[in-house]
C-alpha positions in Angstrom: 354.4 236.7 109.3 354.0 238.0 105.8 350.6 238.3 104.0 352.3 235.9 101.5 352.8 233.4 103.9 349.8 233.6 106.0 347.3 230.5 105.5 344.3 229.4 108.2 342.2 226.6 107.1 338.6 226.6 109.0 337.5 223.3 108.6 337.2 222.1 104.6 337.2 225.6 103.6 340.9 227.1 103.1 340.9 231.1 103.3 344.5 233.0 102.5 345.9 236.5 102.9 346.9 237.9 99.7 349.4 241.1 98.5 347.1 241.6 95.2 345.1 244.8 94.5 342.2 244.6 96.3 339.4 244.6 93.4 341.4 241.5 92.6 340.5 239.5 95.7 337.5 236.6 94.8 334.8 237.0 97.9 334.2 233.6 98.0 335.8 230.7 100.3 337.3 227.7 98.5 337.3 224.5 99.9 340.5 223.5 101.1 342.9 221.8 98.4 340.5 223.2 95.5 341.9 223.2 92.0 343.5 227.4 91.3 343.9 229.0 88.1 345.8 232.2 88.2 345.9 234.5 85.1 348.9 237.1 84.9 347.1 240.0 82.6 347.0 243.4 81.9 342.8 243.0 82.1 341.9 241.1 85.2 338.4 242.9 84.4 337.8 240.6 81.6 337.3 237.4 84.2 335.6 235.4 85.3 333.6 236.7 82.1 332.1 233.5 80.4 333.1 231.3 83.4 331.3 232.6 85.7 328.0 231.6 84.1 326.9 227.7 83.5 328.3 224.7 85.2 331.9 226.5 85.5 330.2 229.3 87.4 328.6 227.5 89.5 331.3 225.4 90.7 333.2 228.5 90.9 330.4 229.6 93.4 330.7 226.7 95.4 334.3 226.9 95.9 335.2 223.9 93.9 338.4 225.9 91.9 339.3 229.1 92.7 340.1 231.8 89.9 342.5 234.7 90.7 343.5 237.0 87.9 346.1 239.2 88.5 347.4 242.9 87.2 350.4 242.7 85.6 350.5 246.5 85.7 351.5 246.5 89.2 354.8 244.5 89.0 355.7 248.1 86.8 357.8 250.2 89.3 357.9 253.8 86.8 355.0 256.7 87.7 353.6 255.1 84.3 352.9 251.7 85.0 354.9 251.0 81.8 354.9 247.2 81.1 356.1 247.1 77.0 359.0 248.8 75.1 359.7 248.6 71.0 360.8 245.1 69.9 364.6 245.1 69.8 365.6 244.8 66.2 363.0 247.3 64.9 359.2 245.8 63.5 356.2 247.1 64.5 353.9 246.4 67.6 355.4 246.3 71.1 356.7 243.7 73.5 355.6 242.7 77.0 359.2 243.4 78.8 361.1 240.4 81.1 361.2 242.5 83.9 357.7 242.8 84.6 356.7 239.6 83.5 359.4 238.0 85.4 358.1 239.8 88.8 354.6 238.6 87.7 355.3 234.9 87.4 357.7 234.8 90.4 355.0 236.4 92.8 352.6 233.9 91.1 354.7 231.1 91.7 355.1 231.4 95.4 355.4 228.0 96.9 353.9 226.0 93.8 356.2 223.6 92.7 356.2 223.4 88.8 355.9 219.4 88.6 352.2 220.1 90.5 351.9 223.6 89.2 352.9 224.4 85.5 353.6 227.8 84.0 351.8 228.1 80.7 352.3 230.7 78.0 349.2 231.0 75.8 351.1 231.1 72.2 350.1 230.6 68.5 353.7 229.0 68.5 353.2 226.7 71.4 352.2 222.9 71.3 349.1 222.5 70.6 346.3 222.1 73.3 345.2 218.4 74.0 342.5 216.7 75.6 344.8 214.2 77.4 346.8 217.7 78.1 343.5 219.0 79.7 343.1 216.0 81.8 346.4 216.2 83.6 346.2 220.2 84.2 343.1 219.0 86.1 345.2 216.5 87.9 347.3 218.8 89.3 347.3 221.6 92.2 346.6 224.2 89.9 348.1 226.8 86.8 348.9 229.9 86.1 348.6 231.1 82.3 350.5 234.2 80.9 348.4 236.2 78.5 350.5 237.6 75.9 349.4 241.0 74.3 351.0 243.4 71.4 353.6 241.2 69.9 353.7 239.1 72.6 356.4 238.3 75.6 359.9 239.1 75.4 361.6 235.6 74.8 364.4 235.9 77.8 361.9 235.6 80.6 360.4 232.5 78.9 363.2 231.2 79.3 364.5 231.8 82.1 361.3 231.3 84.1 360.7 227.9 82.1 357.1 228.6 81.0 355.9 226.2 79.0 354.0 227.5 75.4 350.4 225.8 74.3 348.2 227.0 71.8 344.6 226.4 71.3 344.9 227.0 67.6 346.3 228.0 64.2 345.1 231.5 64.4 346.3 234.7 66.6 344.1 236.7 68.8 344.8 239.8 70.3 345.2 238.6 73.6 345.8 235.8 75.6 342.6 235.7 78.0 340.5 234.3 75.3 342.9 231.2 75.3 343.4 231.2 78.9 339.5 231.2 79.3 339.2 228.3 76.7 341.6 226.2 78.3 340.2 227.0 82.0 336.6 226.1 80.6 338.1 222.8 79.3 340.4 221.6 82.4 337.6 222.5 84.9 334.8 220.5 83.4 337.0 217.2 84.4 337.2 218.1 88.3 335.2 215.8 89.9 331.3 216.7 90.7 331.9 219.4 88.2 330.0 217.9 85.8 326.5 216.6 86.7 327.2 213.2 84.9 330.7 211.4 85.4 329.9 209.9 81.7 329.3 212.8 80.0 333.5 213.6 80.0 334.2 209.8 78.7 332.1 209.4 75.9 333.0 212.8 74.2 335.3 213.9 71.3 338.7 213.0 72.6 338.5 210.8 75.4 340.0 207.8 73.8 341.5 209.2 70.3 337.8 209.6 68.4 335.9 212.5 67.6 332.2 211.9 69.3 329.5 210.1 67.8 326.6 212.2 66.5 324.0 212.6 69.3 319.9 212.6 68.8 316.9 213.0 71.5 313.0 213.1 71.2 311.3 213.8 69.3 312.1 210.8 67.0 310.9 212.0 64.0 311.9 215.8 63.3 310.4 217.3 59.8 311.1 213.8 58.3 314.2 213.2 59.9 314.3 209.9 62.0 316.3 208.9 64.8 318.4 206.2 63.7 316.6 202.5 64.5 319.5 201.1 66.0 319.5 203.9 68.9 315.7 203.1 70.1 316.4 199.0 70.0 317.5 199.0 73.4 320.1 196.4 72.8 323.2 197.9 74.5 325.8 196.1 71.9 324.6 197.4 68.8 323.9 200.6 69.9 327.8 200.7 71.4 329.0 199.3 68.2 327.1 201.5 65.6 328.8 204.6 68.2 332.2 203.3 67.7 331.5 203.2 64.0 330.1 206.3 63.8 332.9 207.5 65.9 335.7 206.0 63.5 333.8 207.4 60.0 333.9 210.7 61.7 337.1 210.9 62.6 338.7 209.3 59.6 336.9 211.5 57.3 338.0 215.0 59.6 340.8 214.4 61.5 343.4 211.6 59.4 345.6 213.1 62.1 344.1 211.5 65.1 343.0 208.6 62.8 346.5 207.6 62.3 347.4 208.3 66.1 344.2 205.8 66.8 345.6 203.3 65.2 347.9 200.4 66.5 351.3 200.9 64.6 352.5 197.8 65.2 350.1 195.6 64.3 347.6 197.7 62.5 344.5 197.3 64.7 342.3 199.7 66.4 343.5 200.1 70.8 341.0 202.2 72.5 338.3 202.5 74.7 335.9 202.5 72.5 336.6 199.0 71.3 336.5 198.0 75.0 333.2 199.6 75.7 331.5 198.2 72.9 332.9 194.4 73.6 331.4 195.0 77.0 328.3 195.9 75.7 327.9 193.0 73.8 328.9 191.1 76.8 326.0 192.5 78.4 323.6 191.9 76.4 324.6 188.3 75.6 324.6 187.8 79.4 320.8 189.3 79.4 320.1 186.9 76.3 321.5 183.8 78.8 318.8 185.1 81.8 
């Protein structure tokens, strides 16, 4: 059987045989079905970086995803390891060549079905990057992100290998792993028991079309500066609907874009979850009133 192919599972922990460079191999089981990111790159060395620290670390640590980058270099079959040639056309910079990219994703994609398993290019051209995008990457079996470098990937192989394009910005970078990092902070946070609190990844920016309501702790008054009266009443109501409002200001005043999404076309009112959780709220607290 070939290392490819080879797959034990011991119990809830699933441990597979892999062709990569050694240095690339993650020492650390991953319990069986665990969500995978794989990163195509010219600089494994450059992850887990930032993810390995915090909540993403941690969960990384206790096998609940699994990151394996992997060395584009050694899909290069010339004594140089060469991976880019000139752009054809002329122009300056160089361009990651379909060959070696193409040998990259395929080795990558080794009995992942796309519909469960998405290819992504990270792109300043692509669509941009979504929260409800987010959620259903963390849905699914796993991904594996391309990081572009030079001038980026030579168009044939996108196409022909169907790699989808998403970009976490208007700006360029000089590489892809910052963007594939971003992304992989953002889609892991949703797996479940990631997150110490189930809530927290609700009632933040994007979860139903809004941009978060400001947030404030103790002490309650800060050089002057007083936590707002309605947050200390206790009444469950108000305090959702001065959130929703807050919520809605915000996001009118920053983002007309997702205000117009937010808002009903057809009939012109506001459909989200916000308007639902502060109607239940006030449901509560009526109820409590009735006691």
């Amino acid at each position: 059987m070939s290392p490819e192919k080879e797959n034990r599972s011991h119990g809830r922990l699933s441990i597979s045989a892999s062709t990569r460079p050694r240095e690339l191999i993650q020492d650390r089981p991953a319990l069986a079905g665990a969500w995978t990111a794989k990163v195509l790159t010219l600089y494994p060395e450059m992850f887990p970086g930032i993810l390995g620290h915090s909540l993403t670390g941690r969960a990384l640590q206790e096998g609940k995803w699994v990151l394996e980058p992997i060395d584009m270099r050694v899909f290069a079959r010339d004594r140089h390891r060469t991976v880019d040639d000139t752009p054809a056309g002329g122009g300056a910079g160089m361009v990651l060549k379909p060959d070696i990219v193409a040998r990259a994703v395929d080795f990558a994609d080794q009995g992942h079905p796309r519909s469960d398993w998405p290819v992504i290019y990270l792109s300043p051209r692509g669509k941009p990057l979504t929260q409800a995008r987010v959620q259903a990457l963390s849905n699914s079996r796993g991904v594996t992100l391309l990081c572009g470098r030079f001038e980026g990937v030579d168009q044939r192989v996108l196409d022909a290998r169907q790699i989808e394009e998403i970009s976490i910005g208007d700006f360029v970078l000089t590489g892809g792993e910052i963007a594939a990092t971003a992304l992989i902070d953002a889609t892991v946070r949703l797996i479940p028991r990631v997150l110490g609190n189930a809530e927290s990844s609700r009632e933040e920016s994007f979860s139903d079309g809004l941009l978060e309501h400001p947030q404030y702790t103790r002490p309650t008054d800060w050089e002057g500066h007083m936590v707002p009266e309605v947050l200390l009443s206790g009444h469950h109501g108000n305090i959702a609907k001065w959130r929703r409002a807050q919520s809605e200001a915000l996001t009118k005043e920053r983002r007309p874009d997702l205000w117009r999404a937010y808002m009903d076309p057809a009939g012109g009112s506001e459909l989200s979850d916000a308007h639902n959780t502060a109607a239940k709220g006030e449901d509560k607290d009526n109820d409590d009133e009735h006691d």
